[in-house]
N, C-alpha and C positions, 0 to 999 in steps of 0.2 A: 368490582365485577365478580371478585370471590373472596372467599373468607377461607383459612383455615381453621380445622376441626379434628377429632378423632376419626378416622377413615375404620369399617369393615374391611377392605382391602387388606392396609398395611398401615402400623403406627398414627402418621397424621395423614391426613389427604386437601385437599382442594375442594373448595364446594361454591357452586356459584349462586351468587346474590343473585341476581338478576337474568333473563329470558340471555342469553347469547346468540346471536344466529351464526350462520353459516358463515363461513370465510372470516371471523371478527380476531384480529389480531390480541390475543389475551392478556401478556405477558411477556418480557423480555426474561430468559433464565442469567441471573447475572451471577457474579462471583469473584473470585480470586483467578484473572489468567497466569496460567503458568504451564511451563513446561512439562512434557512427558516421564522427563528424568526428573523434573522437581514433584510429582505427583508422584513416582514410583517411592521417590525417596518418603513425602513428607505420611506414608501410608503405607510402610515398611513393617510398623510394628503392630500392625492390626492382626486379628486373630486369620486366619485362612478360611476358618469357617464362618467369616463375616464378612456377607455380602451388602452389605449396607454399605452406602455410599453416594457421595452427592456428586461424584467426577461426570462432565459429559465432554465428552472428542469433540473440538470444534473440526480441527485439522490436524495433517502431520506436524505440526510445532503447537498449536494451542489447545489445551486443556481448561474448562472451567470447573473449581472447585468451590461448589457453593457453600460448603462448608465451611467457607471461609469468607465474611464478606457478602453474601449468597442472598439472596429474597427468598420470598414465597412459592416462585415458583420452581424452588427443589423438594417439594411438598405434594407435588402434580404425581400421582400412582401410575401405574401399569396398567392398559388393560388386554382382552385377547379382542373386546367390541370397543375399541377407543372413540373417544367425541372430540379428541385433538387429535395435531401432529405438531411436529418440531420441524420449524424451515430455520435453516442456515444463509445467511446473508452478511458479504463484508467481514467472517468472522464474528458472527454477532448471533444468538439462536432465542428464535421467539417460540410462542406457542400459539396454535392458532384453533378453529374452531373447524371439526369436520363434518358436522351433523350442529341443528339446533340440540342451547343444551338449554333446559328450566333450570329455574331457581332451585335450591337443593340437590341440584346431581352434582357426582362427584365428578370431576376434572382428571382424564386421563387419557394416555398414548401407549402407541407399543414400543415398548424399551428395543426390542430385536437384538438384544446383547448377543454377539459374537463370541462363535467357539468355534475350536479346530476338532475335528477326530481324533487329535492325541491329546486334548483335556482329560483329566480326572475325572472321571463320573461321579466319586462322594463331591466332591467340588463343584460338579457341573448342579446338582442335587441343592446346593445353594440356592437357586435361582427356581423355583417351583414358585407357580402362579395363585393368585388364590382370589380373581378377579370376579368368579363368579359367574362369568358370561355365561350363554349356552354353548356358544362357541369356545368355548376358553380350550388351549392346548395344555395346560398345566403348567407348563410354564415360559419365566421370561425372555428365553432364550429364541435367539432369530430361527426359523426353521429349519434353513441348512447350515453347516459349517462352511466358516471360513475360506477352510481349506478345496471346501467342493467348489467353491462358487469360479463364475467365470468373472475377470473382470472386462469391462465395456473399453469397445476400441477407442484409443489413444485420439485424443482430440473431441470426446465427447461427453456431455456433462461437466465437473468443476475440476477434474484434474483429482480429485481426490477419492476415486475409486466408489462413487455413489452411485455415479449416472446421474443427475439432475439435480434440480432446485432443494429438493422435498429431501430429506434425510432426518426417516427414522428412525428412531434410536436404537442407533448400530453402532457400538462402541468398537476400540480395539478391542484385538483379541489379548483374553487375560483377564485376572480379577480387577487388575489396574490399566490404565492406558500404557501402553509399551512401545516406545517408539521402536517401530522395525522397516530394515531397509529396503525389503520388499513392497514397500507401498502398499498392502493388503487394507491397512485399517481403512475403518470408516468412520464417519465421524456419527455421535449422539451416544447415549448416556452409556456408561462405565461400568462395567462390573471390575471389581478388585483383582488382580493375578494375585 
């Protein structure tokens, strides 16, 4: 259904073989499940100024790191005009189709990586977009902060502070996933603390 290749985007990217329609389940993101604490730890010695990374938040206990173990589809780019999204199910996170895609386009979602108002700006500066859209924000990063957002009343959606089914890639807040006891995080793809 895709092939990887050199991406405009970013390093490699996703490119589809074939017409995809709408709604066509594409990929499962697999990996190494692991903990918040064993992702903090095994991702301790990376540069700070390296936001490269395969972590995505399933939940407050599971982490996938495709870096480890991983397919193809931690290869899937950023975009600000995405033709996926990431659904979470079971603990399990596929990719799906949100628009027809042709053969030859690139395969991408929006990462919406999570940040607080007391982040770092040279750090937050990591994460600049380079998708291309017309639309594009500049970068990866979710619109609001963390810290701004309200979270949905207690009994709605999965319990893990999304609101629904559909959870795009809103990682914890941090370059890495960081279990915190506030429940704030969300779950999809990781930037590094």
């Amino acid at each position: 259904m895709f092939e990887v290749r050199r991406s405009g985007i970013h390093g490699r990217g996703a490119y589809a073989t074939r017409r995809i329609p709408t709604g066509t389940r594409i990929v499962e993101y697999l990996g190494d499940r692991i903990t918040h604490k064993q992702a903090d730890a095994r991702y301790e010695a990376k540069g700070q100024d390296d936001g490269h990374t395969f972590l995505f938040v399933v939940s407050s206990r599971v982490v996938i790191d495709a870096g480890v173990g991983g397919n193809d589809a931690r290869f899937i780019n950023h975009s600000c005009d995405p033709n996926c999204d990431t659904v979470i199910e079971n603990e399990r996170v596929f990719i799906e189709s949100v628009k027809d895609i042709e053969p030859g386009e690139e395969l991408a979602y929006e990462y919406g990586l999570t940040w607080e108002t007391t982040d770092d700006s040279e750090e937050l500066a990591n994460y600049v977009c380079r998708c291309g859209a017309a639309n594009c924000r500049g970068t990866m990063l979710a619109e609001e902060p963390l810290d701004k957002r309200k979270l949905p009343a207690r009994g709605k959606g999965r319990g893990d502070g999304s609101g629904g089914k559909k959870a795009r890639g809103a990682p914890a807040k941090g370059r890495r996933p960081h279990a915190r006891k506030d429940a704030k995080k969300k779950p999809g793809k990781s930037r590094r603390r």
